[in-house]
RODO-2510 file (C-alpha; in nm, 4 decimals, decimal comma):
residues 456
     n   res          X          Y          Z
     1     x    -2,0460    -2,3817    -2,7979
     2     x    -1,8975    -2,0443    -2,7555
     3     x    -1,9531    -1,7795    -3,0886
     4     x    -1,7299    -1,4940    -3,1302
     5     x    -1,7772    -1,3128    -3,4271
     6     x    -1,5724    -1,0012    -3,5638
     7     x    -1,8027    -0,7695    -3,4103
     8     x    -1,8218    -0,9044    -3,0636
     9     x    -1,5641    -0,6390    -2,9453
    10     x    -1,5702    -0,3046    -3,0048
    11     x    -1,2835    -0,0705    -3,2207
    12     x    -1,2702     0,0837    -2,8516
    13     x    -1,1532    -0,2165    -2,6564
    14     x    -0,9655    -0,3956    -2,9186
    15     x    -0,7374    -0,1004    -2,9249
    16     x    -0,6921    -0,0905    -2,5460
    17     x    -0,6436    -0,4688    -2,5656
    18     x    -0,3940    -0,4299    -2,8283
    19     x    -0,1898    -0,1690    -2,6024
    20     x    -0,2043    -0,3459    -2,3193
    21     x    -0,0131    -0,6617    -2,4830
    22     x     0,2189    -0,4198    -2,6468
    23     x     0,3309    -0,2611    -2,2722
    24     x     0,3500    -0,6376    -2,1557
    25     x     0,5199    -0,7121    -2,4506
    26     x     0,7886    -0,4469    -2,4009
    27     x     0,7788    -0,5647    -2,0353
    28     x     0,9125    -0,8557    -2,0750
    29     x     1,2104    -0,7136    -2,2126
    30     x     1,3244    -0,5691    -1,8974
    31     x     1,2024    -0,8741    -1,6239
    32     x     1,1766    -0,8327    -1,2804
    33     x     1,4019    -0,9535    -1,0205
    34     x     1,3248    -1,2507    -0,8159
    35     x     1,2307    -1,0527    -0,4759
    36     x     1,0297    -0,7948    -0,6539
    37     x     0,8521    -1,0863    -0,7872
    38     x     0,7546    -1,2490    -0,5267
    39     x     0,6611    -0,8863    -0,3687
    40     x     0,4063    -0,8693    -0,6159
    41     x     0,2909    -1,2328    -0,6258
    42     x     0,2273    -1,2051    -0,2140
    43     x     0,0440    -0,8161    -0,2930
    44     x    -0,1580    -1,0121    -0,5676
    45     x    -0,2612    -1,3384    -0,3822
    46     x    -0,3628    -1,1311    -0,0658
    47     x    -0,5814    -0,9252    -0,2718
    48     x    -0,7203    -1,1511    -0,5285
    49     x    -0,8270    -1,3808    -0,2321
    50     x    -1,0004    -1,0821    -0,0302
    51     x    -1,1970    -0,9491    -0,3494
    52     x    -1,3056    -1,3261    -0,4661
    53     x    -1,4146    -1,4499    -0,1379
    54     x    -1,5839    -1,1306    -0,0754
    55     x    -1,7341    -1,1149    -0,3567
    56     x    -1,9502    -1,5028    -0,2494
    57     x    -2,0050    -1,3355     0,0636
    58     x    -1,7185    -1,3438     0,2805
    59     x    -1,6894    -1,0484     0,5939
    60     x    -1,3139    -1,0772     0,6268
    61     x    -1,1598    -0,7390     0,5962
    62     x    -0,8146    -0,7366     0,3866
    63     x    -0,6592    -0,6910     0,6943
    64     x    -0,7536    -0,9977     0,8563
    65     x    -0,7683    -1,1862     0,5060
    66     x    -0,3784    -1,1351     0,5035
    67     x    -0,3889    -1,2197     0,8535
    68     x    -0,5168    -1,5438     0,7800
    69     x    -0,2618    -1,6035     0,5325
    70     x    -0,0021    -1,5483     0,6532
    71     x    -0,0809    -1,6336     1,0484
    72     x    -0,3305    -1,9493     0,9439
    73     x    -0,4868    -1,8294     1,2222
    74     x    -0,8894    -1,7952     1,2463
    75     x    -1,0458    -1,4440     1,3260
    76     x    -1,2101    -1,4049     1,6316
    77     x    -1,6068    -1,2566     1,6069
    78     x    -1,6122    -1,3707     1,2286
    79     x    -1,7848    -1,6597     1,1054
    80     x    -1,5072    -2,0439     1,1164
    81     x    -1,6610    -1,9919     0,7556
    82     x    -1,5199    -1,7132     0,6095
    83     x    -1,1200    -1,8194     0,7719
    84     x    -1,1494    -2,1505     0,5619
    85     x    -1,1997    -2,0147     0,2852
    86     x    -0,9711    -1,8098     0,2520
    87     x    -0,7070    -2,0537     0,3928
    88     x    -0,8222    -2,2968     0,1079
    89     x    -0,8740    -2,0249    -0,1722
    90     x    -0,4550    -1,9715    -0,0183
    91     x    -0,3797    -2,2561    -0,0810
    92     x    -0,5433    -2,3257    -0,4492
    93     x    -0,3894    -2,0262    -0,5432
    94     x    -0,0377    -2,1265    -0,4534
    95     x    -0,1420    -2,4722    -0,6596
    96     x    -0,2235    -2,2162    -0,9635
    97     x     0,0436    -2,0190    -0,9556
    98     x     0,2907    -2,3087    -0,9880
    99     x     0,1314    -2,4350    -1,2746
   100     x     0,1177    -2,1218    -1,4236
   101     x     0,4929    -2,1772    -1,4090
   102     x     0,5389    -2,5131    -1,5746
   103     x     0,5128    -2,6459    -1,9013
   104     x     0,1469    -2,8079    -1,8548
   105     x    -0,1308    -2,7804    -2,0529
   106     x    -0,4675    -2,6384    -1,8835
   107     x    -0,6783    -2,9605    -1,8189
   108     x    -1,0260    -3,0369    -1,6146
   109     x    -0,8088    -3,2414    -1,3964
   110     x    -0,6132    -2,9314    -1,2712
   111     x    -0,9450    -2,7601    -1,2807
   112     x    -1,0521    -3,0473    -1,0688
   113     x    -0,7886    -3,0404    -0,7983
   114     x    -0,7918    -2,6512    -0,8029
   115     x    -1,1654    -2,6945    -0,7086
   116     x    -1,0763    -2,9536    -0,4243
   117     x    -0,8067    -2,7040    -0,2701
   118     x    -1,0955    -2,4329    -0,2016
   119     x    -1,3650    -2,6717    -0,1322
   120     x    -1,1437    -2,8133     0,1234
   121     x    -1,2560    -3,1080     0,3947
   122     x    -1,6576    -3,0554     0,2983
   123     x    -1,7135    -3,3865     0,1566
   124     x    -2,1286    -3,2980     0,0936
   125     x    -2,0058    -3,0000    -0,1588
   126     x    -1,8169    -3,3472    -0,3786
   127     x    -1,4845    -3,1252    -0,4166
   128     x    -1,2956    -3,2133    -0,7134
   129     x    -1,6238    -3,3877    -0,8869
   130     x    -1,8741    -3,2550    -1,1004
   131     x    -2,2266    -3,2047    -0,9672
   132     x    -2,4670    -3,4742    -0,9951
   133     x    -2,7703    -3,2526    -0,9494
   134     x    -2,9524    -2,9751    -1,0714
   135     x    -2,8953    -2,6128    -0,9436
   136     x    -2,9800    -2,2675    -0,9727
   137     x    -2,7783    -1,9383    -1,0018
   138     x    -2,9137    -1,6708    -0,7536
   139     x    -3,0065    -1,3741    -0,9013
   140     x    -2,9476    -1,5171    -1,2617
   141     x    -3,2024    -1,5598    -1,5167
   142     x    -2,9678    -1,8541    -1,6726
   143     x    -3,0259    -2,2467    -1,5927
   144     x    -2,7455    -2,4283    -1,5940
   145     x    -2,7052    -2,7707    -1,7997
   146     x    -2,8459    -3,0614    -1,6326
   147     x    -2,5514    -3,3128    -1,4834
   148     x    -2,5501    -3,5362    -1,7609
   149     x    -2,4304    -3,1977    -1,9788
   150     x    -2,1919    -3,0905    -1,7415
   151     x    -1,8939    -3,3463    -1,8656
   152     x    -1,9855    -3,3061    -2,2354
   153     x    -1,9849    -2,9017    -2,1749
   154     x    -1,6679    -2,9175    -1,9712
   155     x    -1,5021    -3,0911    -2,2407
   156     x    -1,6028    -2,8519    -2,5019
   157     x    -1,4503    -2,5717    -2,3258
   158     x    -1,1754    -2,7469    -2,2104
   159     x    -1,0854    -2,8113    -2,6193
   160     x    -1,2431    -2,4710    -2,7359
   161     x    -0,9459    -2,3194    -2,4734
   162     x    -0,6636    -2,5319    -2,6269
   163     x    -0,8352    -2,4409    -2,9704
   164     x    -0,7682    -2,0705    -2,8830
   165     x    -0,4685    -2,0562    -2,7796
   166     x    -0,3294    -1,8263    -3,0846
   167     x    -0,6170    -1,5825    -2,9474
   168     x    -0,5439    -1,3147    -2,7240
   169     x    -0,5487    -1,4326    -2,4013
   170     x    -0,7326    -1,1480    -2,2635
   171     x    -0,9918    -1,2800    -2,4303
   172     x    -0,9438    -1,6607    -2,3985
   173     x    -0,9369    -1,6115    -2,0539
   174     x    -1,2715    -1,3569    -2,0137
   175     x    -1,4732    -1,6073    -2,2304
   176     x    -1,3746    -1,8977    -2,0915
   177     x    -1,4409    -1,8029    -1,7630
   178     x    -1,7581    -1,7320    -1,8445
   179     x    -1,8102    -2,0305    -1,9838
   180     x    -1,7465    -2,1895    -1,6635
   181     x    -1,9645    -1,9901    -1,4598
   182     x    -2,2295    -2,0856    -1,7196
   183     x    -2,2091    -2,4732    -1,6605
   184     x    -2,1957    -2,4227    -1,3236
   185     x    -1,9962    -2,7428    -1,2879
   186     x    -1,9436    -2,8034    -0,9259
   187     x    -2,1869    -2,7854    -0,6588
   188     x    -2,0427    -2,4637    -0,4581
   189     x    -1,7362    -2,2665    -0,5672
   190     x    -1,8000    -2,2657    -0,9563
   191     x    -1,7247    -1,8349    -0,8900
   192     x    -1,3567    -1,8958    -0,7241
   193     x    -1,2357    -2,1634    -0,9293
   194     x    -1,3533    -1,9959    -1,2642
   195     x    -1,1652    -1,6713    -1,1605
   196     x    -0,8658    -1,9108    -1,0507
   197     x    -0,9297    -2,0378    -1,4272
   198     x    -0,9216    -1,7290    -1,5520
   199     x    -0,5816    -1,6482    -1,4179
   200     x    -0,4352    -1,9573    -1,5043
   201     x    -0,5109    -1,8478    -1,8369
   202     x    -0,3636    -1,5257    -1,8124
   203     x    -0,0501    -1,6410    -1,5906
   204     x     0,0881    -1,9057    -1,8078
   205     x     0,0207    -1,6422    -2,1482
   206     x     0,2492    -1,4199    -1,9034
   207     x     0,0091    -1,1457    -1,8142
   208     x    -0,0865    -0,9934    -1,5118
   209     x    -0,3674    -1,1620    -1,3304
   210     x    -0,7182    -1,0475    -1,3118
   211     x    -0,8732    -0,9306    -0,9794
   212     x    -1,1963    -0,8586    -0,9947
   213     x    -1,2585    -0,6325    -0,6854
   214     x    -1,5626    -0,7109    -0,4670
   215     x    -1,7047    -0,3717    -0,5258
   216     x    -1,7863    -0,4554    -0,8403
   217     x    -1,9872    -0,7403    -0,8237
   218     x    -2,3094    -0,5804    -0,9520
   219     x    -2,0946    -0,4561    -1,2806
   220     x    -1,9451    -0,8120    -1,2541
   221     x    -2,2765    -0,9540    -1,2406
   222     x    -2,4204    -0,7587    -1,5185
   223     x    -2,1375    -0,8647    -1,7801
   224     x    -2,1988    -1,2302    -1,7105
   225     x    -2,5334    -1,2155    -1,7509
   226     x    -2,4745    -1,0062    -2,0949
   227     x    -2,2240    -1,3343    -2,1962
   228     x    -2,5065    -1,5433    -2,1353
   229     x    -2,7237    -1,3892    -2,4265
   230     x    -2,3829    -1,3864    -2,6098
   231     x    -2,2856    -1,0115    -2,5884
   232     x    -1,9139    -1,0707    -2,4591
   233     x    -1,7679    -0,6979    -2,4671
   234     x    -1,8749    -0,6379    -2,1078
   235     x    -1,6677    -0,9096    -1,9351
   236     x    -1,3814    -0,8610    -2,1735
   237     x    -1,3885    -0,4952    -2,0579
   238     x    -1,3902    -0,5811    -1,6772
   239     x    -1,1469    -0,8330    -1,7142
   240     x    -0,8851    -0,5801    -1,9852
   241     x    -0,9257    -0,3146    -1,7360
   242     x    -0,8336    -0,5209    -1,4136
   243     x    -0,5563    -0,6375    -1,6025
   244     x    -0,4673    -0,2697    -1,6533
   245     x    -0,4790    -0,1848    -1,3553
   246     x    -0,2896    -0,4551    -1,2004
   247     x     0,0034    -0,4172    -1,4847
   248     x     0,0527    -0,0789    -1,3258
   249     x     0,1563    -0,2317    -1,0343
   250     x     0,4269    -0,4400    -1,2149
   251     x     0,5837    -0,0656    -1,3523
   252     x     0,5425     0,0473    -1,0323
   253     x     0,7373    -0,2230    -0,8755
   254     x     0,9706    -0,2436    -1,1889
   255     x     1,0515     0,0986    -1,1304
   256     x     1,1517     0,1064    -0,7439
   257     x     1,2903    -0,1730    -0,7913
   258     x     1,5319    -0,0402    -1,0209
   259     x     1,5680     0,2435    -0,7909
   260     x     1,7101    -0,0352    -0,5007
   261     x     1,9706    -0,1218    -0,7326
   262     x     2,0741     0,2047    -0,7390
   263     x     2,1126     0,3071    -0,4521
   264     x     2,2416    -0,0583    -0,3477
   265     x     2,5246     0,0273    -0,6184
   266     x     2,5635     0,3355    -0,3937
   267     x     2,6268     0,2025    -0,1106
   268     x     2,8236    -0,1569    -0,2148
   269     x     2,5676    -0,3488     0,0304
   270     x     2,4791    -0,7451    -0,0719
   271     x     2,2323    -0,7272     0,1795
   272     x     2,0914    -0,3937     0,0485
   273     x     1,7307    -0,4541     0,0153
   274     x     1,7249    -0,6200     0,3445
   275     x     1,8930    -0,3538     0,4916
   276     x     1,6676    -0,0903     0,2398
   277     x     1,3489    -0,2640     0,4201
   278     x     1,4998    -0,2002     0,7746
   279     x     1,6109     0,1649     0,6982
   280     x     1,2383     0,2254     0,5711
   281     x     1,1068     0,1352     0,9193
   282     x     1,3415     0,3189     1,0950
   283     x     1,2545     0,6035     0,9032
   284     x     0,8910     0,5245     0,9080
   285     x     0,9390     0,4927     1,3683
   286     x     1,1370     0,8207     1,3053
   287     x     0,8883     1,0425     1,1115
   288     x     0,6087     0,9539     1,3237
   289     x     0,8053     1,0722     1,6590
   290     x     0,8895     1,4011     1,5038
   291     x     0,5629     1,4203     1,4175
   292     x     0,4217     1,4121     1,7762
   293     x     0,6674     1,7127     1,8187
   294     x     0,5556     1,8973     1,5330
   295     x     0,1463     1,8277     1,6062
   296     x     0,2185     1,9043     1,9730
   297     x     0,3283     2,2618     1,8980
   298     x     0,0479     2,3142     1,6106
   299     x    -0,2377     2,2425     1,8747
   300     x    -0,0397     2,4319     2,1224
   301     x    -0,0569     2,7313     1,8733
   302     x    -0,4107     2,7158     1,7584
   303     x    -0,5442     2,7300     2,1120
   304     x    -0,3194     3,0299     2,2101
   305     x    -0,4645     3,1771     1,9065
   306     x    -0,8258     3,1524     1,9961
   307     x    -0,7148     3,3338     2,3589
   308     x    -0,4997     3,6052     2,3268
   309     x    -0,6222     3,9370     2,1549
   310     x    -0,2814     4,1201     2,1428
   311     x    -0,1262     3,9294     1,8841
   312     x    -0,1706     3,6286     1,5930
   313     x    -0,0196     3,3417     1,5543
   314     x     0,0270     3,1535     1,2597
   315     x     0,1430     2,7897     1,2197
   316     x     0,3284     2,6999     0,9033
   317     x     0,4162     2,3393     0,7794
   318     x     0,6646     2,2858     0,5457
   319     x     0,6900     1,9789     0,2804
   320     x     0,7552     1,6234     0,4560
   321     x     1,0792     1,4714     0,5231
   322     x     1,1638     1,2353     0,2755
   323     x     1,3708     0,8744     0,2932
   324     x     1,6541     1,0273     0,0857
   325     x     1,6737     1,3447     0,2525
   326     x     1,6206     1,1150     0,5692
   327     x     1,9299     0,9252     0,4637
   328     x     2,1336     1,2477     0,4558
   329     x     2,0405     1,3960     0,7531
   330     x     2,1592     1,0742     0,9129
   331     x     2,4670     0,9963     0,7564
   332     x     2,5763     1,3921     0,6965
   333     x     2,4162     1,5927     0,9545
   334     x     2,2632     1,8154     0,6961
   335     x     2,0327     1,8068     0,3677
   336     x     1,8921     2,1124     0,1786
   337     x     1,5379     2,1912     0,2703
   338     x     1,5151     2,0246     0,5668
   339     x     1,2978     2,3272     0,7810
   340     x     1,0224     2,1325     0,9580
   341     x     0,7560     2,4436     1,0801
   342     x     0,7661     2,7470     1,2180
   343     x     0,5399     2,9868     1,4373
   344     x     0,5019     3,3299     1,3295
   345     x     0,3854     3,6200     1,5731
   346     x     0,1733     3,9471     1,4770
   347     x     0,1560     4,2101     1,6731
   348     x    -0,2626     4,2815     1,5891
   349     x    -0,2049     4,6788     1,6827
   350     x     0,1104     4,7793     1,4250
   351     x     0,0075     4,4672     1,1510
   352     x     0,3841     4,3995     1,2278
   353     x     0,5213     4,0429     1,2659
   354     x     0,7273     4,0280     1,5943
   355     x     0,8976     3,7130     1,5625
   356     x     0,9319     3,4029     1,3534
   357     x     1,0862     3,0838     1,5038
   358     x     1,1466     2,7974     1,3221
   359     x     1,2616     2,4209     1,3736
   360     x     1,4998     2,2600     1,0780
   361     x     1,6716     1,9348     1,0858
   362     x     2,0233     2,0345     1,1578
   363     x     2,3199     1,9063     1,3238
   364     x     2,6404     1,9907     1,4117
   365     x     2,8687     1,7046     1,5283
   366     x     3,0704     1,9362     1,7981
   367     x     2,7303     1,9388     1,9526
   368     x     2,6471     1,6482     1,9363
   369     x     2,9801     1,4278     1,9949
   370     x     2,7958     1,0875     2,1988
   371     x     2,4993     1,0609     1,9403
   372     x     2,6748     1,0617     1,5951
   373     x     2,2567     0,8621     1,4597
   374     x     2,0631     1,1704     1,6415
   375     x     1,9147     1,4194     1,3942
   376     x     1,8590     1,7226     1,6239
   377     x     1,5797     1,9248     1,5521
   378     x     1,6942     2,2653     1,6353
   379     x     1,5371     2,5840     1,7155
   380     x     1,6199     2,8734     1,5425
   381     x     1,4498     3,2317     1,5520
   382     x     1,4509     3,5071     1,2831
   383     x     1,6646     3,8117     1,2694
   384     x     1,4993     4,0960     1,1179
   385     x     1,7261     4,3493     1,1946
   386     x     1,9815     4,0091     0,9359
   387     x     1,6784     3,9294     0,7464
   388     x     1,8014     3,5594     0,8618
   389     x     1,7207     3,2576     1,0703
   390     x     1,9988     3,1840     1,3496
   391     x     2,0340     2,9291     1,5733
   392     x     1,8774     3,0495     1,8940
   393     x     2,1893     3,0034     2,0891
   394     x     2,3412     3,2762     1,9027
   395     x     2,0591     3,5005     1,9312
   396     x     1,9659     3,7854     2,1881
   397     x     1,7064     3,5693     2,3430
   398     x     1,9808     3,2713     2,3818
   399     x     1,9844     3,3038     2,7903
   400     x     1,5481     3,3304     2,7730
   401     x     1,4287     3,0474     2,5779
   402     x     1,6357     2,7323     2,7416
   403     x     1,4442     2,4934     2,4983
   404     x     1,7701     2,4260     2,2613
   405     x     1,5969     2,1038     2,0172
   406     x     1,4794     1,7517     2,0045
   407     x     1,5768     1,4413     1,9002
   408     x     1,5051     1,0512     1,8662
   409     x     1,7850     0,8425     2,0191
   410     x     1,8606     0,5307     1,9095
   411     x     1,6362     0,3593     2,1588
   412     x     1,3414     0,5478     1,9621
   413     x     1,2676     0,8275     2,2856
   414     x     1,2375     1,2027     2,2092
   415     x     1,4995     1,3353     2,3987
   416     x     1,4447     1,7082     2,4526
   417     x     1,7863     1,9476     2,5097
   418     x     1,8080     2,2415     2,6658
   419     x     2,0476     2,5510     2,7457
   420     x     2,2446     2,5364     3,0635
   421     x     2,4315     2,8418     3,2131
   422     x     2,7131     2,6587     3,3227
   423     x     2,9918     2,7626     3,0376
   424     x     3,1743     2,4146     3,1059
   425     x     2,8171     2,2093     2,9959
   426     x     2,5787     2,4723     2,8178
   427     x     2,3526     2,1492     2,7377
   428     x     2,1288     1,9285     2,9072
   429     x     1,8855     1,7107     2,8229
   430     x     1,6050     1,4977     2,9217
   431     x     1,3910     1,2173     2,7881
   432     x     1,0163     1,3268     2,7517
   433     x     0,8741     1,0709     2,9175
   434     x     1,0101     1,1898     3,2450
   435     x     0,8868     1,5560     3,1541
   436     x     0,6162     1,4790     2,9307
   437     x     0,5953     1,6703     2,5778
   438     x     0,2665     1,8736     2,6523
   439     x     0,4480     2,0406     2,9849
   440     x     0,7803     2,1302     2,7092
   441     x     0,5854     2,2389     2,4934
   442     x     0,3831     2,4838     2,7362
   443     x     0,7179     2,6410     2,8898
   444     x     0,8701     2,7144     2,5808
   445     x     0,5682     2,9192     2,4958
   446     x     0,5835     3,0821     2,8604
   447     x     0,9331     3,2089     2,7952
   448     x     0,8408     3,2928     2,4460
   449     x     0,5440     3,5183     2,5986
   450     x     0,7955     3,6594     2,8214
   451     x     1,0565     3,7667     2,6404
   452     x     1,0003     3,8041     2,3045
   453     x     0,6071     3,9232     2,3238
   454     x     0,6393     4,0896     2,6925
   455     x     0,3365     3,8854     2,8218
   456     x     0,4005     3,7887     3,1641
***
């Protein structure tokens, strides 16, 4: 059966073993709540199903795995195939993962039904029964035990896992594996359900899973086939640094999830991470319309460059909105650093830069009395003669440049206002899909020629 002597792993990964249990350990200490949980387990399952299925063979993208999963639909141009499985390897994994949670001990019988959940309907593949017949592992120098073993083998590791249960289960859960992959007990999907065995192992030990990521099959490869002459290290190693990797995510989600309670303290919402989620999206629909603004007048700017000869012009971006500051703008009107870009002008023949106008995240509620939700971006030019940016409605050029700002209403449309001369309404506006966003941007730069550059 399986040797492991005191030199099978190096000083080198015992150590990182050893700190890994320590942080999960420590972990434990501080749990996760509930949501975040199931976060993970959903950003787990999607991905451990991609990588294993892809790593047999299967063209799904992760895209359309989670698709799949959460749809049940089949993709469309991809092999029936490749859907199945991943439907089945679903639904195994769901099986798993409530084990994992119960007080059970790890038997062939689970491994049995695990094995019938991904082999599904295909009653030639036997799912659930070992293989009465001989087989071969592509690509593997290793022969599998012949069917009369297979029982007697899958016994032994069955008690050699129970037997090692005081053992790490890092390693418990590499070797076994292994082990599995060794007998080869089933007729087709000995690779998914020894991975599913694997973090079964891990799960109920409470460690993060191990997902072995499709792009490293050939490494993958190589450490089983290094198990099967008895050197171990090299699928300990790929399976402690997968677990690494994956327990990062579990800080990561420890830590904003910690930051939701926060802020939900902040505000004094129950339904704060609902209403979190929702605010994120907004935010998310929000950036990417002021975007379009901001990319429109940076393509605007680096054509004019390449045409005129009297002057430079220089496009400057400054750091991205955040959510927070995002939050602020929306419920204040104002944030600190909230300048978006700004075009600079240089006169090529006195080195001298004519004028610098800039658009910030600003508003003022007398201005904007109906949309109390609308964060204006607002124009604003610098003074030199100040040294200062000012709103361009109190600047010389206020009755030149009508273009006033932008904003997204709450129906998600850019709405674009301008200056009007009449004293009783000095602002208009209009949605920009009745005057579409290229034309704006084009006239502001025509009035901007006009009477700030002279070029008529």
């Amino acid at each position: 059966m399986i040797q492991l002597s005191n030199d099978s792993i190096s000083p080198d990964l015992s150590q990182q073993i050893k700190n890994l249990t320590e942080e999960v350990e420590a972990f434990r200490e501080t749990p996760l709540d509930k949501i975040a949980l199931e976060k993970l387990r959903e950003h787990f399952r999607t991905h451990h199903i991609f990588h294993s299925t892809g790593i047999e063979g299967n063209r799904l993208t992760l895209q359309e795995t989670s698709l799949v999963l959460k749809e049940g639909i089949d993709i469309s141009g991809k092999p029936l195939k490749d859907s199945i499985e991943v439907k089945n390897l679903g639904i195994a994994f769901d099986f798993l993962y409530e084990l994992a949670q119960e007080d059970v001990e790890i038997s062939e019988n689970y491994l049995e039904q695990v094995h019938k959940l991904i082999i599904g309907d295909d009653d030639s593949l036997s799912p659930g029964n070992y293989r009465n017949i001989g087989v071969i592992i592509t690509g593997s120098e290793h022969t599998p035990p012949e069917p009369f073993e297979v029982p007697i083998k899958m016994r032994e590791l069955f008690d050699w896992i129970k037997a090692n249960e005081g053992q790490n289960p890092i390693i418990t859960a590499a070797v076994a594996h292994h082990e599995m992959v060794k007998i080869h007990p089933f007729k087709d999907g000995n690779g998914r359900t020894a991975r599913l065995l694997l973090n079964l192992i891990l799960l109920k030990a409470g460690y993060p899973i191990c997902n072995i990521k499709r792009t490293e099959r050939p490494d993958y490869y190589n450490a089983l086939g290094l198990a099967d002459e008895g050197e171990y290290e090299p699928i300990i190693e790929v399976v402690t640094n997968n677990c690494t990797s994956l327990f990062e995510e579990y800080t990561r989600v420890r830590d904003e999830s910690n930051r939701l309670k926060d802020w939900a303290k902040r505000i004094g919402a129950k339904d704060s991470q609902q209403r979190l989620s929702k605010l994120k999206t907004e935010f998310e629909l929000w950036l990417n319309k002021v975007n379009q603004i901001k990319l429109e007048f940076k393509q605007v700017v680096s054509i004019i460059d390449e045409n005129i000869e009297s002057h430079y012009v220089s496009f400057y971006e400054y750091p991205q909105i955040t959510f927070d500051k995002y939050q602020q703008l929306k419920e204040k009107g104002i944030a600190p650093s909230t300048n978006f870009f700004s075009i600079r002008f240089h006169n090529n023949d006195t080195n001298r830069i004519v004028s610098t106008l800039m658009f910030r995240f600003f508003r003022s509620n007398n201005k904007y009395p109906k949309t109390p939700n609308a964060i204006p971006l607002e124009l604003n030019i610098f003074n030199s003669e100040q040294n200062d940016f000012k709103f361009i409605g109190y600047s010389e050029f206020s009755g030149k440049i009508s273009l006033r700002a932008f904003y997204v209403s709450d129906k998600g449309d850019i709405v674009v206002r301008y200056a009007n001369s009449n004293d009783a309404n000095p602002n208009w506006e209009k949605d920009h899909d009745n005057e579409k966003l290229a034309n704006v941007v084009q006239t502001f730069f025509e009035r901007v020629f006009e009477s700030i550059l002279g070029i008529k």
